[in-house]
N, C-alpha and C positions, 0 to 999 in steps of 0.2 A: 504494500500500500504506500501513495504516498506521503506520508504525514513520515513513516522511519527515514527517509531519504531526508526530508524539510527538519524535522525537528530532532536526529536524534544525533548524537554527538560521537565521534569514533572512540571506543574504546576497548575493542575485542581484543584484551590480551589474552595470546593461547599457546603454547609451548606443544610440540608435536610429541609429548613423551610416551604417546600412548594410542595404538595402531588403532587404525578405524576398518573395520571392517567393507570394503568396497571393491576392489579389486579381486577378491577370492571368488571362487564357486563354491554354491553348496555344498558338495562332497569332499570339497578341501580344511571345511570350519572344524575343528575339534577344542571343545568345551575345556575351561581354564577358569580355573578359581580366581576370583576376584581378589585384585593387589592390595595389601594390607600397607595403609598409605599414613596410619599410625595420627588419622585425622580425626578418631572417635567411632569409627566405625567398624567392627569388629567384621573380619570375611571368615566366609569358612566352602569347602568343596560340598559339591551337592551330596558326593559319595560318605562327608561326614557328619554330614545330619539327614542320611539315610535316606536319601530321596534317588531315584532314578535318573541318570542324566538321559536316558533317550527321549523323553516326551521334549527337555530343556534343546537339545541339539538338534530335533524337529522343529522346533518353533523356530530357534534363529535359522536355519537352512530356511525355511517355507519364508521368514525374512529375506533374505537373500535370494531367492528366486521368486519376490516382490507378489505373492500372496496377499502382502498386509504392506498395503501404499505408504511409502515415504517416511518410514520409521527411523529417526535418527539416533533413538536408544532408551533402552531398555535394563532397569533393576529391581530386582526384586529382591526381598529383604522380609525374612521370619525369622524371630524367638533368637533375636537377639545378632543375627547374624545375617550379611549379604552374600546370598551364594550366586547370585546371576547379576551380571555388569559386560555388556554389551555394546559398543560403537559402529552407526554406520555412516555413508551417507557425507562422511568426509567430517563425521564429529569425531570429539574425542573425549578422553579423562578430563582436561584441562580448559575445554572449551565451553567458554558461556553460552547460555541459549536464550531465545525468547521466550517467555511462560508465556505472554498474551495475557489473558484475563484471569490465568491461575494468579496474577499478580494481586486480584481485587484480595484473595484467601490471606495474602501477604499483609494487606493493607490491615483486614481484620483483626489478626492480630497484634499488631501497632498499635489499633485504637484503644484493643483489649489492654496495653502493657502503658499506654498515655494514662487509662484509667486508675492499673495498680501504684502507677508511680506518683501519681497524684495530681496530672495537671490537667485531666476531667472529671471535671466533680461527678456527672452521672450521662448515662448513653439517655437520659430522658430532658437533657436540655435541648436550646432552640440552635440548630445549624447559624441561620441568620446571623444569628447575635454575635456568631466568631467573624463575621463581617463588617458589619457594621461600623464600625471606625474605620473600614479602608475604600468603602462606598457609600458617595454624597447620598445612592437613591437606587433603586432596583424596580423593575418594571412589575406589572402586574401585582401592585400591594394589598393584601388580606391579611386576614387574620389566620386563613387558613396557614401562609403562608411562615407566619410570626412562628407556629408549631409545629413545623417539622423540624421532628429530634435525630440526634443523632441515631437510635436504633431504627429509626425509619429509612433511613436511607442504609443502613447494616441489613435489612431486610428488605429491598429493592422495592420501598414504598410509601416513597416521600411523596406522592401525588402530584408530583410536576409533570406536566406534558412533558417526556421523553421517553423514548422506547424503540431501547437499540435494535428490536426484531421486526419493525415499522421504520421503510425506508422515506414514507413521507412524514414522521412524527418531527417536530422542530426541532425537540432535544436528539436526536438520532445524532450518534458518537461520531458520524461521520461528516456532518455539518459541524460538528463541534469543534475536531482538526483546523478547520479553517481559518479562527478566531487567535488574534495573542491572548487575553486573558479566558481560561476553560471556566476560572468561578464564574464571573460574570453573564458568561453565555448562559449557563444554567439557571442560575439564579434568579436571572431576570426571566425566567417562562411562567406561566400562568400556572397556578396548583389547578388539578382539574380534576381530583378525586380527595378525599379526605385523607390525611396523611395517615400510615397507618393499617388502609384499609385492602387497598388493591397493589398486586405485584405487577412493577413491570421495570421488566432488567435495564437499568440506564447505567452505561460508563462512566456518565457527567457526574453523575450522584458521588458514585467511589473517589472520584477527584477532590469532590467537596471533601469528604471524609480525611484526605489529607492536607489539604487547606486548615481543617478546624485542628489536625494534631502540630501542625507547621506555627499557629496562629495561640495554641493553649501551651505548646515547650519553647516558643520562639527560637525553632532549631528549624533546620532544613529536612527533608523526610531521608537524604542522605546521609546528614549526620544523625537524627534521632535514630533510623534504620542499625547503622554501622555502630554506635553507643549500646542499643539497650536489644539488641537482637543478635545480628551477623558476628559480630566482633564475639559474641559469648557463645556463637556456633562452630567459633574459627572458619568461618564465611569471611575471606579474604579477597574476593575477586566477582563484586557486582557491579552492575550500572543498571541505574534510573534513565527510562527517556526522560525526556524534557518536552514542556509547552514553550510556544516562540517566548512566553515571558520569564521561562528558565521556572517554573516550578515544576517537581515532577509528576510524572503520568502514575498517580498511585490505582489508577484504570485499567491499567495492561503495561507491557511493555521492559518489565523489569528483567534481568538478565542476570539468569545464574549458573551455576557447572549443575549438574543432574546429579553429582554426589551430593551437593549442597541443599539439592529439591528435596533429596532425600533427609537429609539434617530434619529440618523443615517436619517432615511427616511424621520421623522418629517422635522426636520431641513434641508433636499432636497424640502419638499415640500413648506417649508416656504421660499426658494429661499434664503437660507444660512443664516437663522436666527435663535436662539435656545433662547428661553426664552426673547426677547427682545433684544438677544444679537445677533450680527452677526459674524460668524462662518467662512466662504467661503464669497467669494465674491459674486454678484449678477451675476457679466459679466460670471464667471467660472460653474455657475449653469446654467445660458442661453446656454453656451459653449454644456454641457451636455445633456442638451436634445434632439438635434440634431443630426439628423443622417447622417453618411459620408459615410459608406458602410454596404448595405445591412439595415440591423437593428442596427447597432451598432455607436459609437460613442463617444470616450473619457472614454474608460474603463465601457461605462452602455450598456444595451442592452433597444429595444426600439419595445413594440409589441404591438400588440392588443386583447381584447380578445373579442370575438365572439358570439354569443346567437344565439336559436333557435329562427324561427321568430316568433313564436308565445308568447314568453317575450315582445314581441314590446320594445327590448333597443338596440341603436345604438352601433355599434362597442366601445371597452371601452381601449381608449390607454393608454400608462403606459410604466416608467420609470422601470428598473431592473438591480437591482444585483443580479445575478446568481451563483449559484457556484453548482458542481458535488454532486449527491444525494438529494436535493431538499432543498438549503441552500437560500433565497429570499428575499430580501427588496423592494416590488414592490411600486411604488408611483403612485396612479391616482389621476392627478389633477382636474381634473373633476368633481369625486365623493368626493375634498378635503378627501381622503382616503390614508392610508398607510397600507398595509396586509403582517403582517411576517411568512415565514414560515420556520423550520430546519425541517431535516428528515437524513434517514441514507441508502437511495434508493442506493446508492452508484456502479455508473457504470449501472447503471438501466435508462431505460426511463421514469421510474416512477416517477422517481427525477422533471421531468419538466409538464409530464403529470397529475398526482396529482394534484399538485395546482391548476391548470388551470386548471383543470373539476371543482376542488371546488368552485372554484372564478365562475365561469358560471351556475355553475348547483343553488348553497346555498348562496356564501355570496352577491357578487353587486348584483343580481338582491333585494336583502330581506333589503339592508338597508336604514335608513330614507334617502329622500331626495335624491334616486339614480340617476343617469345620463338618 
């Protein structure tokens, strides 16, 4: 799209240390335990937590003879340990990716950790109001609009006209791109449902959400991000895009290595704990899991996935950040599992379809100790 070309600033540092899968043929791939990189993440061989490697060296070949569109890589990670870490596509160990809107899961929780650290008093205060001292006036004034709170837009239901899945909607993320200031664009739309009440997925909104943590720590979402998050993940090598006014896209856009997506998911599934250490709060990952409308809830999406009945496995639910192209951090608590995926499906429905036959067809059913 153009808006990463316009707005986004070069920083892909990436060191070639670690082979990508591209050049081989499927019958050439022979399955390799993931490098113990002494970053917090413990690896271990499929053969030592008893799992099968053939169903795991079918799935990356049936990768590789492009079965499952445009997969740039894949981890999967149970009960403590990652045994499948895969590069294709010309990615690697060390190479950041774009999440897309798995970014918005990022942003959640930031808001969650602005909350514990004390510089929002509650997710039930008014958005507005973290504005208002940097704009003389905002169009369409109500009251309605005086109260939309922070968790209303955490729950894609602040009631502004926008609606990223409506390409004539005003607020539409894509109209948004166009604008130097993204608060303003938003801001000033008309509420046109009670806040609150109706879902509907706006990018503008998530922006907002980092505007009010940028506006309540008087830090940049770089450095609040890099302080009270990444830096205590040993998350050494992200970038924020930027709007032309230089604040970042807490929308989409963020850019991380797939071991770091992974960081990320551990420490959700440990209910905001990373190494011992606590990260998020517990109440804000409780907050999380929960659904308010439809599937969604607090910037995560929240699904199931499915087997044929002759698997004899129960329905397998699970936490998710999603983002455009098949960008994933899914958590099953169930299977104590965490399964990363990037890809470059991009406006494809391959982006969401892929994984999800994988995850059903190859990996939960195949590993130790499933559900």
């Amino acid at each position: 799209m153009f808006r990463l070309i316009l707005f986004t600033t070069a920083l892909f540092i990436s060191a070639c240390s670690e082979e990508s899968y591209t050049n081989i043929t499927p019958e050439q791939y022979q399955y390799q335990k993931p490098v113990d990189l002494s970053d917090g993440i413990e690896t271990a061989s499929l053969d030592e937590v008893n799992a099968s490697e053939q169903p795991f060296v079918e799935l990356v070949q049936n990768i590789l003879r492009g079965y499952y569109k445009e997969i740039d890589s894949i981890l999967v990670y149970q009960n403590d340990k990652l045994i499948l870490e895969e590069y294709f596509n010309g990615y690697h160990q060390n190479k950041i990716h774009d999440l897309r809107s798995a970014t918005k899961s990022i942003t959640s929780l930031l808001t969650g950790i602005a909350v514990e650290q004390g510089f929002i008093n509650s997710i039930d205060e008014s958005v507005l109001g973290y504005f208002e001292n940097d704009y003389s006036s905002f169009k369409n004034q109500s009251q309605r609009k005086q109260e939309m709170t922070i968790r209303d837009f955490l729950n894609m239901a602040s009631g502004l006209d926008c609606d990223d899945d409506d390409h004539t909607s005003p607020g539409n993320e894509e109209k948004m791109y166009r604008f130097r200031d993204w608060y303003k664009f938003i801001l000033d739309f008309e509420v046109i449902n009670e806040p609150g009440d109706v879902f509907s997925y706006c990018t503008g909104g998530v922006n907002l959400l980092g505007g009010v943590i940028r506006q309540a720590s008087q830090r940049s979402i770089h450095e609040f991000s890099n302080q009270y998050l990444f830096s205590k993940l040993g998350v050494d090598n992200f970038h924020w895009t930027y709007a032309p006014n230089l604040t970042e896209d807490t929308g989409g856009h963020l850019f991380l290595r797939p071991r770091d997506m992974l960081k990320i998911g551990i420490m959700f599934l440990k209910n905001g704990i990373w190494q011992d250490r606590r990260i998020v709060s517990e109440d804000w990952i409780t907050l999380s899991k929960e659904k308010y409308f439809l599937d969604y809830g607090y910037l995560w999406w929240k699904y199931d996935i499915h087997f044929d009945e002759s698997v004899g496995l129960n329905p397998a639910p699970h936490i998710e950040a999603s983002g455009n192209g098949g960008q994933k951090i899914m958590i099953f608590p169930d299977y104590n599992a965490v399964i990363v995926f990037t890809g470059s499906n991009f406006g494809s429905f391959w982006g969401g379809y892929g994984p999800r036959l994988m995850l059903r067809d190859y990996i939960l059913p195949n590993l130790p100790n499933n559900g």
